[in-house]
N, C-alpha and C positions, 0 to 999 in steps of 0.2 A: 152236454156231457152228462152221461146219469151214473148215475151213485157207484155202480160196480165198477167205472172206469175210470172213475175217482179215489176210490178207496183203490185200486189196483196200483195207479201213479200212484200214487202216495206212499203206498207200501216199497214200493220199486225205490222212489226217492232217499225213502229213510232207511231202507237198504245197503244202495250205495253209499251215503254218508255215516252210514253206522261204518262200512267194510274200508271207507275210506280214514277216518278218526284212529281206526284199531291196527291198521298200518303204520298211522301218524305216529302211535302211542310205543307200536313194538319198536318201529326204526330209533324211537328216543330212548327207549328203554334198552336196544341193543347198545347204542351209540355210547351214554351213558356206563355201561357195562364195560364195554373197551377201553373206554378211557380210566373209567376205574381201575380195570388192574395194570394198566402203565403208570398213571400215578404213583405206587408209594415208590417203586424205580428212582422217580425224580424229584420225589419229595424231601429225602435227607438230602441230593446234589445240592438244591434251591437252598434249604436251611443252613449249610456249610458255609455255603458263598456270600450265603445274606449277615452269616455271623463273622464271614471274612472285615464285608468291604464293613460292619459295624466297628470291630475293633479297627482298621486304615482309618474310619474317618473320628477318632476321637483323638486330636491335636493335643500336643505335649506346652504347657504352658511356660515351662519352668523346668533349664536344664540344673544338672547334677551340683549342688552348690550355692544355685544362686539366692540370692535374698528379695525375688520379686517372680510375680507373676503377669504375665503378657503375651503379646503378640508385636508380631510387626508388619506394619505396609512398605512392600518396597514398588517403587516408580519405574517404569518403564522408560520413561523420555524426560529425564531429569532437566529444567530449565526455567532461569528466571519469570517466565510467565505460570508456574508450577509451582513456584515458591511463592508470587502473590498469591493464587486460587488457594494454596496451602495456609498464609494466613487469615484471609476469609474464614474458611471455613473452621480452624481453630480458633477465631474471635469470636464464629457464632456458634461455635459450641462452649464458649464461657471460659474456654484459655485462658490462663493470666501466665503473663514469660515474669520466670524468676530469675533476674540478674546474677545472683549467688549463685546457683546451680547451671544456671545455662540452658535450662528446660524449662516446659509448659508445664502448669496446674492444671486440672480440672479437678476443685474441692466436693461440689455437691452437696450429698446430703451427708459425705461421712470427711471430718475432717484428719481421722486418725491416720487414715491411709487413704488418700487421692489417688488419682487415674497422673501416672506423668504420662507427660512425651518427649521425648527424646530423639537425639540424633541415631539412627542405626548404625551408618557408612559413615566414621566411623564411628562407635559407639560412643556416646556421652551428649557434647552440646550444641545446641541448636541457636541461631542465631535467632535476635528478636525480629526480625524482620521489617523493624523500619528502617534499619539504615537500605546500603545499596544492595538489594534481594541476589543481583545475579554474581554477587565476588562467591557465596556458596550456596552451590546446589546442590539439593539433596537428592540423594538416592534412593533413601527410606526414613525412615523413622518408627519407633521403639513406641508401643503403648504399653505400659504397665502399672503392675500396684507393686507398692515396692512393701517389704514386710514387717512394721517395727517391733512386733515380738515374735517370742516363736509360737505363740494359742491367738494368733491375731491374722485372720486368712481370709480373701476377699469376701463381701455378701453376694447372694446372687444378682441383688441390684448393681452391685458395683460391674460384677459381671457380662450384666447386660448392658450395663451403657459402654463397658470396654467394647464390645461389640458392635454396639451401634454407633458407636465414635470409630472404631477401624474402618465399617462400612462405607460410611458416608468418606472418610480418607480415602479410601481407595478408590469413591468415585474419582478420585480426581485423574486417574489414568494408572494405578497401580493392582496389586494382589495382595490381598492378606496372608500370611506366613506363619505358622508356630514359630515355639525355639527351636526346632531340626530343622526349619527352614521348606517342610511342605504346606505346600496350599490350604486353606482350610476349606473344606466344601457347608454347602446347608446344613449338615447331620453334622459336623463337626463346630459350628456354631452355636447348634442346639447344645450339645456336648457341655460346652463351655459355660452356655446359661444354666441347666441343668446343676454343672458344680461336678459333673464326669470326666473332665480334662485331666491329662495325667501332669501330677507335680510335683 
């Protein structure tokens, strides 16, 4: 092959790849363009609904009244073999059952205001759980901090471990619930660690 029909390919080649690149470039640059001006269309819809489901998902801790802050897990398939996994699992989260009240401690790091638990269904005491597990079954049970002044309102540590102590609860076959009694989702957990939970 000599030189003129070389440098002729070549030029042909980088030709085509140049006509081919500038195609590539317009059809992105068109494409782009379209979608741009659909965009701002559905950009306040997106930010509406995103600011919807923000405020749905930040859980009410604490109705009108009361003197504690919480949540509750209620159980699905309430049954003596439910009520052991339940004291397990409050033993190894550091539970201690208070005779007097009829509910669980968890003191930690703050002893001013503890994490109770309590019976939900119906509100107040829980059984310690050694005698015979299956005469009461629970339905749910109550996590909270309950309030003893009124400048005295959970930390965000306490916070978090209310949540990490409902979660692991709830493995045990239930749902986490606010005080209204809706679900709490991930963003509504955050919520609550945060210290954005309404109360």
């Amino acid at each position: 092959m000599d030189t003129y029909t070389l440098t002729l390919v070549v030029a042909i080649v980088t030709m085509w790849v140049s006509l081919t690149c500038g195609f590539v470039a317009m059809y992105l640059i068109l494409s782009d363009g379209a979608r741009g001006a659909l965009q701002p269309a559905n950009k306040p819809r997106k930010l509406s609904m995103g600011t919807k489901a923000q405020v749905e998902d930040v859980p009410t801790l604490a109705n009108e009244g009361s003197t504690s802050w919480g949540v509750q897990v209620v159980f699905e398939t309430p049954s003596p073999g439910l009520n052991e996994r339940l004291s397990v699992a409050l033993a190894s989260a550091g539970a201690v059952y208070e005779p007097n009240t009829k509910a669980f401690t968890v003191t930690g790091e703050s002893s001013l205001n503890p994490i109770v638990i309590e019976n939900a269904f119906p509100p107040g005491q829980l059984p310690s759980f050694t005698d015979d597990n299956s005469q009461y079954l629970i339905k749910g049970i109550a996590i909270k901090v309950n309030e003893n002044s009124r400048s005295l309102s959970p930390s965000k540590l306490q916070l978090a471990r209310l949540v990490s102590l409902a979660k692991s609860l709830a493995r045990l076959g239930g749902k986490v619930v606010d005080a209204n009694q809706q679900p709490i989702t991930k963003a509504g957990f955050k919520a609550v660690i945060s210290g954005k939970a309404k109360v």
